[in-house]
C-alpha angles and dihedrals in degrees: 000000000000098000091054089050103049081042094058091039091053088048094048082052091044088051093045094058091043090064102038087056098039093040126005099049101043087053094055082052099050089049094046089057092045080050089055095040097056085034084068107033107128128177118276087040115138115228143187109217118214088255090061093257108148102211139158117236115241111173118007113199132168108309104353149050139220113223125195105213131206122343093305104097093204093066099094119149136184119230138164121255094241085079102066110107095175139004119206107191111217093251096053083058089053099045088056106052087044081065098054 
């Protein structure tokens, strides 16, 4: 009896590990960067919402944002942070058309 149990013991800790490195972990990284992402969000950012919308952030505040869509310059919208998908800073925009 005392080899099955140490066995099924060793399986339930191998278990265990398998899900704290295939989900656990991938999911506090993913937050942390989220974290970072809305941490440096700055007025004048461009940003993809969850639902596909391409904006440009004008007035950040607690937990939301107002977003200025499309060329009309009347179209600004508040949404929660939550929302954002991306963020693309004005210099990394620049940095890439210079390269090409």
């Amino acid at each position: 009896m005392g080899a099955e149990t140490m066995s099924l013991i060793i399986w339930v800790v191998v278990i265990v590990v398998f899900m704290y490195f295939f989900m656990i972990r991938p999911q506090q990284k993913e937050t942390k960067a989220k974290n970072a992402m809305m941490a440096s969000l700055a007025v004048g950012d461009t940003i993809l919402t969850s639902s596909g919308f391409y904006g440009v952030v004008i007035d950040i505040q607690e937990d939301t944002v107002i977003v200025e869509f499309g060329s009309n310059k009347n179209c600004r919208i508040p949404m929660q942070k939550a929302a954002i998908a991306a963020v693309e800073k004005p210099e990394d925009a620049a940095a890439a058309k210079d390269e090409k």
